[in-house]
N, C-alpha and C positions, 0 to 999 in steps of 0.2 A: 192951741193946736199941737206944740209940743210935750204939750203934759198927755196930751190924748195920745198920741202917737208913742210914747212912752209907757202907759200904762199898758195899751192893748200889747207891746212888746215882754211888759211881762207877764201880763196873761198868755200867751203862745206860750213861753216857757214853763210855765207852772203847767201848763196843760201836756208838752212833752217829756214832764219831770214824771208826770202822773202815769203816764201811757207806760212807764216803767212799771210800776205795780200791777200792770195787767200783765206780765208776763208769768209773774206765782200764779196766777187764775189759769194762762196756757202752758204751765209745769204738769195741773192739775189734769187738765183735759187731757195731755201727752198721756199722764199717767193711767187716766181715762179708759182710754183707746187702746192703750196696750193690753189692760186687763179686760175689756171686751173683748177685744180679738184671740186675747187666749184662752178664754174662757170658751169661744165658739169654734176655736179651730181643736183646742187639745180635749178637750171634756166633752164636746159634743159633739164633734164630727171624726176624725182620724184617731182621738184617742182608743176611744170604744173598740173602734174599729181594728186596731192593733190590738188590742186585749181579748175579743170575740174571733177575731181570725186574720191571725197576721200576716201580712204580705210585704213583701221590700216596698214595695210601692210606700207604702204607710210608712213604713218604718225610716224609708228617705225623705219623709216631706216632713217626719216630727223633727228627725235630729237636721234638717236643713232648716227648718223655722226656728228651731232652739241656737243653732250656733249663729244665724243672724241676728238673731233679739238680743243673744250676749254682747255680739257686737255693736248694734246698734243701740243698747242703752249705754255701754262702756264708752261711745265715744259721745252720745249726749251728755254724761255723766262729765266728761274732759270739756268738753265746750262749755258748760255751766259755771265750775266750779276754776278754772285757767283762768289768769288774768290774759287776755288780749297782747296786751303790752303799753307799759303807761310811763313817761316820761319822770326821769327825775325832776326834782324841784333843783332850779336854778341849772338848769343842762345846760350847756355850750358844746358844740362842733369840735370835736377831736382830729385836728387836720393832720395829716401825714405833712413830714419836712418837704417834703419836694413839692406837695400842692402850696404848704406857705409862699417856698419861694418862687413860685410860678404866680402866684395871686400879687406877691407882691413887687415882683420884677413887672409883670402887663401892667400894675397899676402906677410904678416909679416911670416906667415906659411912658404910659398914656398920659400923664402931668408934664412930661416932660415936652411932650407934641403938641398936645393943647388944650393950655393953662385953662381957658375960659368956658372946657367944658368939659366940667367935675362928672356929667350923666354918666362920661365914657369909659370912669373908671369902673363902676361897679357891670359896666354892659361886656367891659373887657374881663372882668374877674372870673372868668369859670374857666377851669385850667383845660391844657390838652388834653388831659385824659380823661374826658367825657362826665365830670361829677359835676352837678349843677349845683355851687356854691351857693349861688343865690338861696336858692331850696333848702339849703344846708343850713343856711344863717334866717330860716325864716322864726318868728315871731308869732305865738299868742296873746290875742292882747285878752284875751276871758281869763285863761288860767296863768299870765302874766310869769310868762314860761319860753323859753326857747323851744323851735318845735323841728326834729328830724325830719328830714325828705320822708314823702309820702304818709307822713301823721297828719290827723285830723283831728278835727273837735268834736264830741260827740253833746248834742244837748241833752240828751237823757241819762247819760250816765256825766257830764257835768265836766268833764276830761279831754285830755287829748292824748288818743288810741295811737299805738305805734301801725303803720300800714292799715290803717282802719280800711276795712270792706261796706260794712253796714251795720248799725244795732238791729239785733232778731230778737222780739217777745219772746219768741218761743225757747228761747236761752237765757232769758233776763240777762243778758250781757252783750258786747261789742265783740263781732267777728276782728278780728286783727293780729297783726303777725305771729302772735305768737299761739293761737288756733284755730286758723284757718284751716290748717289739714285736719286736725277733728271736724270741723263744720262740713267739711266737705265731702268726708267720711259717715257722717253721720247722715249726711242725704243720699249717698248711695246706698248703704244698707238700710237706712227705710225705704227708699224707693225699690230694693229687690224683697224687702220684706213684705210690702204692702203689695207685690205684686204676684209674689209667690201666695199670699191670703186668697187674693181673689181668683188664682189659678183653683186652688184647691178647694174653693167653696162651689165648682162648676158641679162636679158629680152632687153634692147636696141639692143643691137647684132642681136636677135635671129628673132625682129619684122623685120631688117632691112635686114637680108637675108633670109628673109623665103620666099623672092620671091613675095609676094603680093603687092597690091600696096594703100595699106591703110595706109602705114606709114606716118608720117608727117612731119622727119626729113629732114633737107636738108643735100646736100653733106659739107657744113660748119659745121653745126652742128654735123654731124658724125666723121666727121674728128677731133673735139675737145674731142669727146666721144671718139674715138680710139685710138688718144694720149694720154688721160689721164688712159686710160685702159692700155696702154701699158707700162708706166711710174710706174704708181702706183703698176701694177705687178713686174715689173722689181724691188721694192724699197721692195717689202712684200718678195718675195723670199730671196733676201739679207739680209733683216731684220730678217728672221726666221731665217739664220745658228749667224748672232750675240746675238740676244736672246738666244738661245741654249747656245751657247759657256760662256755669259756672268751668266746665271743662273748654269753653272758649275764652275764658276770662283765666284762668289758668296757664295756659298752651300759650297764651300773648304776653304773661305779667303784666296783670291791668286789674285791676279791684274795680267794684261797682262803683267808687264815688272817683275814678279816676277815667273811667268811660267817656266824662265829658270834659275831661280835660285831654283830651288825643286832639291834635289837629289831623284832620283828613288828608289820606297823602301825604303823611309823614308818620318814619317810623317812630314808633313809641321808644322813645331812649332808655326805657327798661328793659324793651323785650333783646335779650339776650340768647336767643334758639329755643326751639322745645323743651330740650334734653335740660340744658341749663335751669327753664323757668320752673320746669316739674320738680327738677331738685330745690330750688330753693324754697318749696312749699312744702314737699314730703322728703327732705333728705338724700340723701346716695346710696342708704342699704336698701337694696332691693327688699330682702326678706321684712321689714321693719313698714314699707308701704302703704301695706292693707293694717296697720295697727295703728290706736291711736299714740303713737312714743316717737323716740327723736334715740338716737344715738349719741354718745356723749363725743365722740370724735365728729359726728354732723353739727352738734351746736359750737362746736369750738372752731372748727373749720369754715361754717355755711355763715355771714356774717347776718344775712338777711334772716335768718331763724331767730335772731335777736330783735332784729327790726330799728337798728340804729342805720348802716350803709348796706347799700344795692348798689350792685354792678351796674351800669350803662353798656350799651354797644359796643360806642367807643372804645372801653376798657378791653372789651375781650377783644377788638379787631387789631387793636396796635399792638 
């Protein structure tokens, strides 16, 4: 029974090791879709049309599709190629002197009160200023590794992710602390891209069924129009409820695999205010926000862009 229940364990894993390789196949489709949709928005539809008789209208919807697709391949390009953030080998908890002796005064404390129950030192160890030791000192036993608060272990990439969010195919990589503002970046300009496409594919539609016969499209040509209409809808709609979800998961300091670890009616001991949680995913220069990069005074300063400590509540309210 235990050889069974062992084996099928690691068949699941060889099967999520695998579902990694399907993510070059969704590189492939990304790259896909891109070169459909530019191929039907700049050559067949507003290209012409700026070169036959140009109007700003035209002229604003090429260079507004052009400077979002720079940006949104530039920050798929960072999500892909970024390592996440991945734990040294043999890491241990770099505690500040005053947490030591706060951990080890409550714990000389609590032996001293009582002897016969050891639970209470480590229940008493997490010092006043809001750092959850325990979490600090926690343990993988896969990759046989010390593991920083808010790290996880990813099966598909085999590791454990500093603030791991989620593994996305479509990145062959682990969203986690160290680019998540790319990921996140990367869904809003596809989401204004793919929604700006299907804005712009409405006058082609409207010329091609309105019945007259002045159009000049062929049935090729409409067919790449309506595929790429229908795709790029398909990708805006979906892209809005992630956006949503992900600017709440944001605004709280809460990652997708940390969702289920919130108890209800209690504050999330991360969430440190808006203003705070925003910076600690895109930084403190304003100007720097909309781009996928960090400032060299935000990484030195911001500790969480590193993804070893996060601030608590706690911290900022004393």
């Amino acid at each position: 029974m235990d050889l069974h229940h062992h084996n099928n364990t690691i068949n699941l894993f060889n099967l999520c090791s695998g579902l990694r390789f399907l993510g070059y196949f969704m590189i492939l489709i990304f790259i896909a879709l891109v070169s459909l949709t530019y191929y039907a928005l700049v050559f067949i539809t507003w290209g012409p049309l700026l070169f036959h008789s140009p109007s700003p209208l035209s002229f604003f919807i090429l260079l507004l599709f052009h400077i979002l697709l720079v940006l949104l391949i530039w920050c798929y390009s960072m999500v892909v190629i970024n390592d996440p953030g991945s734990v040294p080998q043999n890491w241990t908890p770099l505690l500040r002197l005053e947490e030591v002796s706060a951990t080890v005064s409550a714990a000389f404390s609590t032996t001293q009160v009582v002897e016969d129950e050891p639970n209470n030192i480590s229940a008493s160890s997490s010092s006043s200023n809001g750092l959850d030791l325990e979490t600090r000192h926690g343990y993988c036993v896969k990759c046989q590794n010390g593991k920083p608060p808010r790290c996880h272990h990813c099966s598909l990439c085999n590791r454990c992710v500093l603030k791991m969010d989620h593994h996305c195919i479509w990145v062959v990589n682990c969203v986690g602390a160290r680019n998540y503002k790319y990921f996140l970046l990367f869904l809003l300009y596809t989401f204004l891209e793919t929604t700006l496409v299907c804005l712009a594919m409405v006058p082609s539609f409207i010329r091609f069924f309105d019945g007259g016969k002045n159009h000049s499209r062929s049935p090729g040509d409409f067919a790449v129009i309506f595929l790429a209409s229908i795709l790029n809808l398909a990708f805006a709609l979906s892209l809005l409820c992630f956006v949503v979800m992900h600017i709440s998961l944001l605004l709280s300091n809460t990652t997708s695999v940390e969702v289920h670890e919130k108890t209800k009616g209690v504050r999330w001991r991360y969430d440190i205010g808006r203003k705070n949680n925003f910076e600690q995913v895109f930084g403190s220069k304003k100007f720097l926000w909309l781009l996928p990069m960090f400032s060299k005074e935000d990484l030195d300063n911001i500790p969480a862009l590193r993804g070893f400590e996060f601030p608590t509540h706690s911290d900022i309210n004393v």
